[in-house]
Structure formats: structure tokens, C-alpha cells
C-alpha positions as CSV (number, residue, x, y, z in Angstrom):
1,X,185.5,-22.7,-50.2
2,X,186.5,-25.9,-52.9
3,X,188.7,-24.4,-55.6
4,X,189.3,-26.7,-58.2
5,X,192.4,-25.6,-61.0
6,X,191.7,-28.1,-63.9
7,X,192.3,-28.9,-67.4
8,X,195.1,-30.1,-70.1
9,X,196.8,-27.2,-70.3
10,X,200.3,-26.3,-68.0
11,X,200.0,-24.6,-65.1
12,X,197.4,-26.3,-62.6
13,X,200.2,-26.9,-60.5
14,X,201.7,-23.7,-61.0
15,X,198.3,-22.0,-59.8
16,X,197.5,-23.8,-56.7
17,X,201.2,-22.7,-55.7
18,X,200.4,-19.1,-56.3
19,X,197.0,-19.0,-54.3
20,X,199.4,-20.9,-51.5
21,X,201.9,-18.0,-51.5
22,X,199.4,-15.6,-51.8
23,X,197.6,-17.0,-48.4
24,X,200.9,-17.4,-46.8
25,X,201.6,-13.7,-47.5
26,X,198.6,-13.0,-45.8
27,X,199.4,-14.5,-42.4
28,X,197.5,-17.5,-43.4
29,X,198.8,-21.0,-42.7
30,X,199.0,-23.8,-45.9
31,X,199.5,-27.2,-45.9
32,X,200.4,-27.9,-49.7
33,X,200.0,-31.9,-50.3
34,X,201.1,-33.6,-53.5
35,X,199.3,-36.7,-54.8
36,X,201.4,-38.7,-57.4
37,X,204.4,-37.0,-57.2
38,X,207.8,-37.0,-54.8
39,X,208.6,-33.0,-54.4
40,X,211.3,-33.0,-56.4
41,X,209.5,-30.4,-59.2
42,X,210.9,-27.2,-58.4
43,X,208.3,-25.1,-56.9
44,X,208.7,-27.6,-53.9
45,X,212.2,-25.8,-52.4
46,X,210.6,-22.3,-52.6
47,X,207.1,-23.6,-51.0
48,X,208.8,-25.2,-48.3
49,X,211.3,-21.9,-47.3
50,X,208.3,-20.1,-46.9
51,X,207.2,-19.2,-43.7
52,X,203.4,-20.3,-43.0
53,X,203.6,-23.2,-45.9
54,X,203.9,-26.9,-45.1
55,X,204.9,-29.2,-47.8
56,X,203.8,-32.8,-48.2
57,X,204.8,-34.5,-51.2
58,X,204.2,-38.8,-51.7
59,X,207.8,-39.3,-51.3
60,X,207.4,-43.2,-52.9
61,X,205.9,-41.8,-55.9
62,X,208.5,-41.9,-58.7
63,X,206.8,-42.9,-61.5
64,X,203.6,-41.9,-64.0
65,X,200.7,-44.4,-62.7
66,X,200.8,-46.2,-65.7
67,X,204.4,-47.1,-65.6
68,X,203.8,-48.7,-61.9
69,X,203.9,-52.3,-60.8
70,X,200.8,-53.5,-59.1
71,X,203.0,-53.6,-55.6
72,X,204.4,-49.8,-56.7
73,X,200.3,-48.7,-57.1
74,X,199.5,-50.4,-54.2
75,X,202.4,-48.3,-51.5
76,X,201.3,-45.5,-53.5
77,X,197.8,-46.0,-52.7
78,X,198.9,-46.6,-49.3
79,X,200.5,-43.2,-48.8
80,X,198.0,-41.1,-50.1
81,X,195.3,-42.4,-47.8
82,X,197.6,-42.0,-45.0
83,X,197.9,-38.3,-46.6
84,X,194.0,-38.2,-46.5
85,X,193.6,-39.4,-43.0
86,X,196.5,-36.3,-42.4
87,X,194.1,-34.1,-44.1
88,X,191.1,-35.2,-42.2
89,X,193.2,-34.6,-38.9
90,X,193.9,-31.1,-40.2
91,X,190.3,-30.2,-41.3
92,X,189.3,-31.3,-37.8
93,X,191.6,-29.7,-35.8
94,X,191.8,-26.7,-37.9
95,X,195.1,-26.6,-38.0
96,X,195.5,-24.9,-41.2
97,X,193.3,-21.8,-43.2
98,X,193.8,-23.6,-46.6
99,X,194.8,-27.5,-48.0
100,X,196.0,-27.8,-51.2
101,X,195.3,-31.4,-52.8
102,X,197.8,-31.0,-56.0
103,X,196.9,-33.7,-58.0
104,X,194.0,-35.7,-55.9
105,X,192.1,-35.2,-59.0
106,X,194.5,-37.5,-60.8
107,X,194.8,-40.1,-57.8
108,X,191.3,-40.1,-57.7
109,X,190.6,-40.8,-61.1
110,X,193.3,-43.5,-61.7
111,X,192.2,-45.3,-57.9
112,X,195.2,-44.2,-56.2
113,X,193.6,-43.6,-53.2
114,X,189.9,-44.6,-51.1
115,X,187.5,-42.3,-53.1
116,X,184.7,-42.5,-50.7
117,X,187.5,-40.9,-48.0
118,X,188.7,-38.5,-50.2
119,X,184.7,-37.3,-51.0
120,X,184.1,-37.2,-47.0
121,X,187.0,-35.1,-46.6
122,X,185.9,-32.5,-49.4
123,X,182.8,-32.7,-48.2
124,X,184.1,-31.7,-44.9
125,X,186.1,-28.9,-46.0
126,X,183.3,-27.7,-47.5
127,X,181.3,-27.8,-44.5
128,X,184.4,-26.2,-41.9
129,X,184.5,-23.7,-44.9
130,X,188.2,-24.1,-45.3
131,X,189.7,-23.4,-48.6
132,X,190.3,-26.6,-50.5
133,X,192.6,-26.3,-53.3
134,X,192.4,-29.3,-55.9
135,X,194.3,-29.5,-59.2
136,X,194.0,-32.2,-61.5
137,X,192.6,-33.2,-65.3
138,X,188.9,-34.3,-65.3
139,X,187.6,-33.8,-62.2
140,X,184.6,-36.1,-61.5
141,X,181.1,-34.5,-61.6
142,X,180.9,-34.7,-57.5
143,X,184.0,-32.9,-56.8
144,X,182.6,-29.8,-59.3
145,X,179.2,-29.7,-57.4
146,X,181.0,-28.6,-54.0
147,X,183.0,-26.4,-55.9
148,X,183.3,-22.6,-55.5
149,X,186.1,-22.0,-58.1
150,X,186.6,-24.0,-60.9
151,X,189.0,-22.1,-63.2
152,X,190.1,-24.8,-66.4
153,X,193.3,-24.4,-68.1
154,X,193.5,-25.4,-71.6
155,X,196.3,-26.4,-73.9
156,X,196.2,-24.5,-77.1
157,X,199.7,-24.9,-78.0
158,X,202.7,-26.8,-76.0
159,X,206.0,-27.3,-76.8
160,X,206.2,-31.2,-76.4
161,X,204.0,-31.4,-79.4
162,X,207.1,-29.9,-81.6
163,X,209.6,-32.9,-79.4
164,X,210.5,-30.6,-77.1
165,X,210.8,-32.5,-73.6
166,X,209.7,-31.1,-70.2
167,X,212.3,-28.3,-68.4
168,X,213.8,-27.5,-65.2
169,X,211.8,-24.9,-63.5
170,X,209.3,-24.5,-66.6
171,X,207.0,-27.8,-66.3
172,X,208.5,-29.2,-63.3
């Protein structure tokens, strides 16, 4: 089943994480990859201790895609279709019960990665039935067809509109 956690409000992130320690809990086994960002938010140390979860962050991702060089975009961009091919292999050998995609929305949408891959490999999912976790603001039209689950979260009031910046173990 596709499960797609979407929106402008916090928490996409923090909602994929739960369904992943939810399934591990169960005996399942998760491979929890991160598109656009390095693993250094904090829900990454407690994902990886758990038994049944596999992290894999883009480690060369250290900036917001807009603040990139065209060299910096283009590694990135690298990396995440090497994470896709990884996620093909997985989907194919069935080596995990679910795949989280935190963030492919976002490297979808800002051509951080090979869309027509990353729309085989849902596709695929959907076919293996595996459950497919994506997170991600404005997911394109295609990737909400093939989804199961779309739950959107929606910012009615956030602290950084009053100046307050992100916190440790709160947004990241």
C-alpha cells in the first residue's frame, strides 16, 4: 500500500517515523530513507537503535536545495538515484515489509533525482503491495493516484512565524 504524509504543516517527518516504529514493533522489517537531508535530525539515533529499522539518510546533503551550487545539486542528485536504484533492489528482492521515502516528494519536485525512476519504483511497490511511505509538500497528481493513504498536515499556527527558530528534538 502507497501512504503519502503531506502538507505545510510539522510533523510529516515525524509521522512516517511513527508508522516505522510501529511496523518494527510488529516484527516487521523497515528501511527508512531520507531524501534531502544528512541524518543528523534527531529522530535518526532512535530509528537506527531500533531493532528491525534500517536507516539511510543522503549523507552529502547539508544544505536547503535552494542554497546549493549547481555541482552541490548535481552529487545530490547523484545519491538519491543511487538511493532509488537501493530501493528498487529492495522492492525486488523483498527484502523489507515497508520503505519509507522521507522527503522524495521534495526531491521530486525540485529535480533532485530521475522522476521517471522514482514513478517505476512506486509503481512497483504498488504492484509487490509493499507499504510505501512518502512524506513531502505537494505531492504531484501521479504519486496521489497510486496512493492508499494520503493523510495532509496543515500549518494553522507555527512558531517561526513569531521569530522563533527551529529546536533540537522539536523540528529536527
Amino acid at each position: 500500500m502507497i501512504h503519502i504524509y503531506s502538507g505545510s504543516g510539522k510533523g510529516k517527518t515525524t509521522a512516517a517515523a511513527g508508522l516505522a516504529v510501529r511496523a518494527a514493533g510488529a516484527g516487521l522489517k523497515v528501511m527508512f530513507y531520507q531524501f534531502l537531508k544528512n541524518g543528523s535530525s534527531s529522530e535518526i539515533k532512535i530509528l537506527e537503535s531500533i531493532e528491525g529499522i534500517t536507516v539511510r539518510p543522503c549523507r552529502c546533503c547539508n544544505k536547503f536545495t535552494k542554497k546549493m551550487t549547481v555541482s552541490e545539486k548535481e552529487k545530490v542528485k547523484a545519491e538519491h538515484n543511487k538511493m532509488l536504484k537501493e530501493i528498487q533492489d529492495t522492492i525486488e528482492c523483498a527484502d523489507a515489509d515497508m520503505i519509507v521515502a522521507d522527503e522524495l516528494i521534495g526531491a521530486y519536485n525540485n529535480d533532485m533525482l530521475n522522476k521517471e525512476y522514482a514513478l517505476k519504483i512506486i509503481k512497483k511497490a504498488y504492484d509487490k503491495n509493499i507499504e510505501f511511505v512518502m512524506t513531502g509538500r505537494e505531492p504531484p497528481d501521479i504519486f496521489c493516484e497510486f496512493a492508499d493513504y494520503h493523510s495532509e498536515i496543515k500549518a494553522l499556527k507555527h512558531p517561526y512565524k513569531n521569530g522563533i527558530a527551529a529546536r533540537l528534538g522539536i523540528e529536527y
